[in-house]
Every structure is written in structure tokens, then in C-alpha cells.
C-alpha positions in Angstrom: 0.0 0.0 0.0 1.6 3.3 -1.1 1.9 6.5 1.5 -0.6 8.7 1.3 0.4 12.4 1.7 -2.0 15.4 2.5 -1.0 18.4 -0.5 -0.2 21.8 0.6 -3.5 23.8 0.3 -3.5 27.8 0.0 -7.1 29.7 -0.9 -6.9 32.1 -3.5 -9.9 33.6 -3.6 -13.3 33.7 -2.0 -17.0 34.4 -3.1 -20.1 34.9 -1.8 -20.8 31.2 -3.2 -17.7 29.8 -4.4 -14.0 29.6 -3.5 -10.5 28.5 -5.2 -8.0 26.5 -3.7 -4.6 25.8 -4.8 -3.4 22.2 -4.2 0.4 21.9 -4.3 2.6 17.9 -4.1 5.6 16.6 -5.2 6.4 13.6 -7.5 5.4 10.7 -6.6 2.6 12.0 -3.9 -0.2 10.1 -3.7 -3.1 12.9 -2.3 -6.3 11.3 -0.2 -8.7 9.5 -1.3 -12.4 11.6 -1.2 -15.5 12.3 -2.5 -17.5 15.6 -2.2 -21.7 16.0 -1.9 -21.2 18.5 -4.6 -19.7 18.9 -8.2 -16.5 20.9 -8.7 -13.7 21.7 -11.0 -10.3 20.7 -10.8 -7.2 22.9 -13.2 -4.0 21.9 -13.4 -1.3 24.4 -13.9 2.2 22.7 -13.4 3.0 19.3 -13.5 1.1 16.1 -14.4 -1.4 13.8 -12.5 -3.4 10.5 -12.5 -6.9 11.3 -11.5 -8.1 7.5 -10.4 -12.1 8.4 -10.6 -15.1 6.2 -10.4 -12.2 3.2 -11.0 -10.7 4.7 -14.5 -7.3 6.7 -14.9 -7.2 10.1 -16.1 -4.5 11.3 -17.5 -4.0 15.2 -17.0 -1.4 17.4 -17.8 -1.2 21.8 -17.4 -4.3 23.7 -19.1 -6.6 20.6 -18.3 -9.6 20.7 -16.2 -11.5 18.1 -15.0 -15.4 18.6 -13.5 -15.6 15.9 -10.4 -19.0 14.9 -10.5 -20.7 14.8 -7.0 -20.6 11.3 -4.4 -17.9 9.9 -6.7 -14.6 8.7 -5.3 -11.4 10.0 -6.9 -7.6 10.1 -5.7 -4.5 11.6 -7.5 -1.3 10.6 -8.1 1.5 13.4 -9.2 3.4 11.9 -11.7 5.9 14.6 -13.1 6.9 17.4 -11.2 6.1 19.8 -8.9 2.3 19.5 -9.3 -0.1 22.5 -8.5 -3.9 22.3 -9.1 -6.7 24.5 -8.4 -9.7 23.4 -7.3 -13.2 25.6 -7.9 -15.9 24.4 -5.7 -18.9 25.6 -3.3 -18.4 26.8 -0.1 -20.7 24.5 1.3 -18.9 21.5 -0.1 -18.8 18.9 2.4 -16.0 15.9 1.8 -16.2 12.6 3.1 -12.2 11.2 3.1 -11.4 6.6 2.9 
């Protein structure tokens, strides 16, 4: 079983609804395993992930986005780099971690 390692998370900005977090790892991390009650969107900007969702692998590299469909596990895994993502969601988002 591989080490799982909490990302460094910074918030960039904040709405009356919504609110954008920055997700930072090294290669190799391998970030918790969640789901959320709500849908969001996740951006990469540097480095390159696996998004294991819903039991696929997604491949994502800078300039992707993703939208995470709400009650649907999903983990990632950096691959190359130093990986930063931002992550667009409700503020009432409520995650549930395994």
C-alpha cells in the first residue's frame, strides 16, 4: 500500500458562493482518497497527474480541467513534477475522506 500524503492547500480567492483552492505535491505523492456532496472543477497548472475516478485513470497534464462529479470517489497521483492544481468548488462543499 503506497503512503498517502496530505498536498499543501493555499485559498486564492473567496465568493459569496464559491472559493478556489490551490493544491500543491511533489512527484510521486499520492493525495487522499475523497469524495464531495457536490460537483466541482479541478485545473491543473504545473506538472502532471493521474486522477483515479469512479475506478478509470485520467491522465492530466497543465491547461486541463476536470469537473468531479458529485458522491464519486477520486484520488490523484503526481506523476511529473512539482504538481499545482486549483480546485473551484462551493463553499458549502462537504468531503467525506477513505
Amino acid at each position: 500500500m503506497e503512503k498517502v500524503t496530505k498536498p499543501k492547500v493555499k485559498t486564492l480567492a473567496t465568493g459569496q458562493h464559491l472559493v478556489a483552492k490551490q493544491m500543491q505535491a511533489e512527484k510521486g505523492d499520492l493525495l487522499p482518497e475523497h469524495q464531495a456532496d457536490v460537483e466541482s472543477i479541478l485545473f491543473i497548472h504545473e506538472g502532471s497527474c493521474t486522477l483515479r475516478i469512479d475506478g478509470e485513470d485520467k491522465p492530466l497534464k497543465p491547461n486541463d480541467a476536470y469537473i468531479i462529479p458529485p458522491n464519486v470517489r477520486h484520488q490523484i497521483k503526481v506523476e511529473e513534477g512539482n504538481f499545482k492544481g486549483t480546485h473551484f468548488m462551493p463553499k458549502e462543499i462537504k468531503f467525506e475522506y477513505f
